[in-house]
MARBA-3410 file (N, C-alpha, C, O; in Angstrom, 1 decimal):
101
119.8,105.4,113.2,118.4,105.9,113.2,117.5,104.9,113.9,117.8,103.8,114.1 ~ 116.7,105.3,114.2,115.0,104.6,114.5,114.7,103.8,114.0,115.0,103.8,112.8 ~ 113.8,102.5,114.3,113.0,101.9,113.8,112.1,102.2,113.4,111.5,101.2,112.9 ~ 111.3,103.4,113.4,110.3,104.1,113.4,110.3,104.4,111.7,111.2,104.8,111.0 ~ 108.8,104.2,111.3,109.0,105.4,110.3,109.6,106.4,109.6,109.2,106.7,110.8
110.1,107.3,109.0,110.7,108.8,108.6,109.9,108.7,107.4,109.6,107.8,106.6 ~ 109.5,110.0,107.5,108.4,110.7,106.7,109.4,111.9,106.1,110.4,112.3,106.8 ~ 109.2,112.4,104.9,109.7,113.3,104.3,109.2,114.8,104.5,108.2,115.1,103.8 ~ 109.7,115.6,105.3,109.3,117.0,106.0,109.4,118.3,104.8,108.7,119.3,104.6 ~ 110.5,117.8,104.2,110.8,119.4,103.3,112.1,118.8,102.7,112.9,118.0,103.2
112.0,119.6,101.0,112.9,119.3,100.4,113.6,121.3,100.2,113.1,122.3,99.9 ~ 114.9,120.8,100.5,115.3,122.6,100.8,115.0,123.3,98.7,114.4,124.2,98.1 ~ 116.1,122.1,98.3,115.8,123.4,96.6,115.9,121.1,95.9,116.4,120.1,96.3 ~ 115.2,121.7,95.1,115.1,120.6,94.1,116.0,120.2,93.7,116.2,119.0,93.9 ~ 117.1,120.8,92.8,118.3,121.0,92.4,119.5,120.2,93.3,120.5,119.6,92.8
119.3,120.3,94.6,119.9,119.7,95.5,119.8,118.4,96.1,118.6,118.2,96.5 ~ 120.6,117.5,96.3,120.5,116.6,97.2,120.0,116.4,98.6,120.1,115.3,99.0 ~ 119.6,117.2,99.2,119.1,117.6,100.1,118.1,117.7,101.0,117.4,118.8,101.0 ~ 117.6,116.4,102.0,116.2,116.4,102.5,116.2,116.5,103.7,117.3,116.8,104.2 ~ 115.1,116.4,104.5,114.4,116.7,105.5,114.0,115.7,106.2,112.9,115.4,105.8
114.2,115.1,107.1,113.5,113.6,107.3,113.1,113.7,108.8,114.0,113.9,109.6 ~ 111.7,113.5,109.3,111.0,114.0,110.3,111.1,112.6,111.5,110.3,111.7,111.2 ~ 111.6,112.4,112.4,112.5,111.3,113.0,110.9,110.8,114.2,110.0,111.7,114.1 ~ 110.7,110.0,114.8,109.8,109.8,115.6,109.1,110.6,117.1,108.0,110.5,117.6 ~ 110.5,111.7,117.3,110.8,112.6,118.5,110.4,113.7,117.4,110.4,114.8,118.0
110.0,114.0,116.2,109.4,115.0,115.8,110.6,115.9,115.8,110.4,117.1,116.0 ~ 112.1,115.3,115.7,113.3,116.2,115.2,114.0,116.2,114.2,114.7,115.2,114.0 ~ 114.0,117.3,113.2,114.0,116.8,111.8,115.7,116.8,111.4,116.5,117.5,111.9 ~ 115.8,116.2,111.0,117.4,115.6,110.7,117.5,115.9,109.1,116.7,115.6,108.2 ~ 118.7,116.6,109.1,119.2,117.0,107.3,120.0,115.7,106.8,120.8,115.2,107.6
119.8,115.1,105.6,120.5,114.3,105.0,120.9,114.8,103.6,120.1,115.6,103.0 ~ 122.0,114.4,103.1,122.4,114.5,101.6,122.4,113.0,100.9,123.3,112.2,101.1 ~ 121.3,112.9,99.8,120.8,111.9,99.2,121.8,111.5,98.5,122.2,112.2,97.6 ~ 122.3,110.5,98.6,123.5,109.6,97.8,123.1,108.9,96.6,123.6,109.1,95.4 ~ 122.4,107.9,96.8,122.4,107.2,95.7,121.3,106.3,96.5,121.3,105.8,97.7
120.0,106.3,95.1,118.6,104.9,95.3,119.2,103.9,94.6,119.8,104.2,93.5 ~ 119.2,102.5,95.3,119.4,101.5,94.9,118.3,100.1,95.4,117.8,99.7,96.5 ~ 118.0,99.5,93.6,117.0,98.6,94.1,117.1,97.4,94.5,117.9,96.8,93.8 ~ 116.7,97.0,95.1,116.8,95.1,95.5,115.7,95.3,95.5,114.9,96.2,95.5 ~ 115.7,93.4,95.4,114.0,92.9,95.1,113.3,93.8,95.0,112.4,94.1,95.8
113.5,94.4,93.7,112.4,95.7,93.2,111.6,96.5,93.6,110.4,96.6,93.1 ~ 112.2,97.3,95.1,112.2,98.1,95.7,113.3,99.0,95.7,114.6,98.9,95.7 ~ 112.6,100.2,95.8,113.7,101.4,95.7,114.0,101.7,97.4,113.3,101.8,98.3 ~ 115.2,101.7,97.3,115.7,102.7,98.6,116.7,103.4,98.6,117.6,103.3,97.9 ~ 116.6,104.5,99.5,117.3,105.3,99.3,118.7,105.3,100.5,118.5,105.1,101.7
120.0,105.5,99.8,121.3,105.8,100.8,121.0,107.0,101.2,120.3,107.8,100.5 ~ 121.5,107.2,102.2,121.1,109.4,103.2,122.3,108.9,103.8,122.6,107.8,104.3 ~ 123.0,110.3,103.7,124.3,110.8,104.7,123.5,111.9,105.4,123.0,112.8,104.9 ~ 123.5,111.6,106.8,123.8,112.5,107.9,124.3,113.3,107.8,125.6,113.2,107.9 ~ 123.6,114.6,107.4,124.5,115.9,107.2,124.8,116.8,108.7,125.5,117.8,108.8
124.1,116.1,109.9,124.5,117.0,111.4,125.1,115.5,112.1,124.9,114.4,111.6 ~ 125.8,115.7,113.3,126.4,114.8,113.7,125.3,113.8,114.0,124.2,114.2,113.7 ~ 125.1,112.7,114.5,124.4,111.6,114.7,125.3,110.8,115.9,126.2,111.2,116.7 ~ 124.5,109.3,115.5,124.6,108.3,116.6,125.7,107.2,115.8,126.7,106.5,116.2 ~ 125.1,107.4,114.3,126.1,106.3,113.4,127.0,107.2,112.8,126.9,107.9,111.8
128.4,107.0,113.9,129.4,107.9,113.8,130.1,107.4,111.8,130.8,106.3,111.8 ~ 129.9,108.0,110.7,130.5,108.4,109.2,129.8,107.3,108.8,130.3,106.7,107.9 ~ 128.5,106.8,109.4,127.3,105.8,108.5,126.6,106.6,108.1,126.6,107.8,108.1 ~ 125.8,105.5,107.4,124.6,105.9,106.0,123.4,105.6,107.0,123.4,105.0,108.1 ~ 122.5,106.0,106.2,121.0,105.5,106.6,120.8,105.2,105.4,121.4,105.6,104.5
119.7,104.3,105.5,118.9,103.6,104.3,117.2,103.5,104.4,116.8,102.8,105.4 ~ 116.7,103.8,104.0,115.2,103.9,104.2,114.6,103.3,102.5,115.2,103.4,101.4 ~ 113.3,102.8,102.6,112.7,101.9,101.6,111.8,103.2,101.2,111.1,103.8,102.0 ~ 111.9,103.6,100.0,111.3,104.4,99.1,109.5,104.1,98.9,109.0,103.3,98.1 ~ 108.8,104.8,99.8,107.6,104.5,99.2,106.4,105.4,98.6,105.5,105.8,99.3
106.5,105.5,97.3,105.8,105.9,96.3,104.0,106.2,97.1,103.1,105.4,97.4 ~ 104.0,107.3,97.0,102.0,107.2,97.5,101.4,108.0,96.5,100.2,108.4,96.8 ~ 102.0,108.5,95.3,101.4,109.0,94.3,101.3,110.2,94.6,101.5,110.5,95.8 ~ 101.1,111.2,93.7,100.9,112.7,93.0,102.2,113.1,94.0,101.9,113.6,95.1 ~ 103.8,112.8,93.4,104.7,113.5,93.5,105.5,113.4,95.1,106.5,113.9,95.5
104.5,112.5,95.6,104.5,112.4,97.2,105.4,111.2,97.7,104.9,110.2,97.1 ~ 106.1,111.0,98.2,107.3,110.2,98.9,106.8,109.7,100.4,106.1,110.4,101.1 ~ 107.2,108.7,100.7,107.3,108.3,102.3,108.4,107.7,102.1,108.6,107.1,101.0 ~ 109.3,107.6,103.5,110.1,106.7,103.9,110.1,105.6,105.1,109.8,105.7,106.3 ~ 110.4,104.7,104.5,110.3,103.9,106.1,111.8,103.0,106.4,112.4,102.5,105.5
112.1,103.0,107.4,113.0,102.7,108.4,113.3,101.0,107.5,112.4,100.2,107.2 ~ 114.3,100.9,107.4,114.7,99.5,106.9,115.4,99.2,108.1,116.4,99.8,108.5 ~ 114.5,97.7,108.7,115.3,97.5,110.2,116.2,96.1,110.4,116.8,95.7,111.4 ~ 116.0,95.3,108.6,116.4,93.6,108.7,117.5,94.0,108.6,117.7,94.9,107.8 ~ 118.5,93.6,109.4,120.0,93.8,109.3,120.5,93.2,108.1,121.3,93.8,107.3
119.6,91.6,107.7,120.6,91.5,106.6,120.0,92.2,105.3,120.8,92.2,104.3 ~ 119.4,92.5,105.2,118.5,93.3,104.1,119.1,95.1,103.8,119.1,95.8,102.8 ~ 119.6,95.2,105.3,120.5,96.3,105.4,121.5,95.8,104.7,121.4,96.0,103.4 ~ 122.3,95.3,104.9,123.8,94.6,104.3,123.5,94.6,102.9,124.0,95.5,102.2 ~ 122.7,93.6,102.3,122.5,93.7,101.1,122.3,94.5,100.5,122.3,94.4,99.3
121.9,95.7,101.0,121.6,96.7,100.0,122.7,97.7,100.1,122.8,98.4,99.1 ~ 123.6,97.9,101.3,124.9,98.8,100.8,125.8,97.8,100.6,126.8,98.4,100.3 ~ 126.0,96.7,100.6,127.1,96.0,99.7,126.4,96.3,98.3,127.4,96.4,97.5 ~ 125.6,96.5,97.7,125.0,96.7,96.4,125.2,98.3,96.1,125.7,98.6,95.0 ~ 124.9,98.9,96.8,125.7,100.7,96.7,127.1,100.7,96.6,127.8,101.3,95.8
127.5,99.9,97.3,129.3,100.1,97.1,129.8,99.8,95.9,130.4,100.6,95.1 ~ 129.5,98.6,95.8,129.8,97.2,94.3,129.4,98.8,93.2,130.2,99.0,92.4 ~ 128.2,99.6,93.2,128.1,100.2,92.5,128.3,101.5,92.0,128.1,102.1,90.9 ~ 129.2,102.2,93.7,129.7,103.1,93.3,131.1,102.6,94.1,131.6,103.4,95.0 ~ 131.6,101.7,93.8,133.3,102.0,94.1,134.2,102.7,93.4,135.4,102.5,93.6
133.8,103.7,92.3,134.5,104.5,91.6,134.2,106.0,92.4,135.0,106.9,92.4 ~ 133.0,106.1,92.8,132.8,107.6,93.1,132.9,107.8,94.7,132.8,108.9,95.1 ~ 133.0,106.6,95.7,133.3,107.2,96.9,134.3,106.2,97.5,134.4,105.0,97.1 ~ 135.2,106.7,98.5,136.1,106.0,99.3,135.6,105.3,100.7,135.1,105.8,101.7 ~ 135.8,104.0,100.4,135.1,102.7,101.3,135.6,102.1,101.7,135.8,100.9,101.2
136.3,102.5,103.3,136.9,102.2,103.8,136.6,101.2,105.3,137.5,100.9,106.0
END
């Protein structure tokens, strides 16, 4: 993904894992929400690319930000190692529920 911002466009059914994330080119890309995990007490969120992409069977990760009355933004997590640290901390904590190869 982008370094750019992603903003939350549409969530399809509540019930589902399933978002909307509006990319900088204003092309909205489907993800299936895996699993929020916090470091230094910030939430972010894992997204699987549900249409083909650029990060051929990668995750995206975006920093969860709260703007109140129910409302979400995401922004682009671009520190590589800040990246690392935060899906080595998804793995460590789901190595029972997905294969991590």
């Amino acid at each position: 993904m982008s370094d750019e911002i992603l903003e939350q466009n549409a969530l399809e059914d509540p019930d589902d894992d399933l978002i909307v994330l509006e990319d900088e080119n204003g092309e909205c890309i489907r993800f299936q929400f895996l699993e929020m995990v916090r470091t230094d007490d910030k939430p972010y969120a894992v997204l699987m690319p549900l249409e083909d992409s650029d990060d051929e069977g990668g995750v995206v990760i975006v920093e969860i930000v709260d703007l109140g009355k129910d409302s979400e933004h995401y922004d682009a997590v671009t520190d590589e190692v800040l990246l690392d640290r935060i899906f080595e901390q998804f793995r460590e904590e789901n190595k029972d529920k997905y294969d991590f190869e």
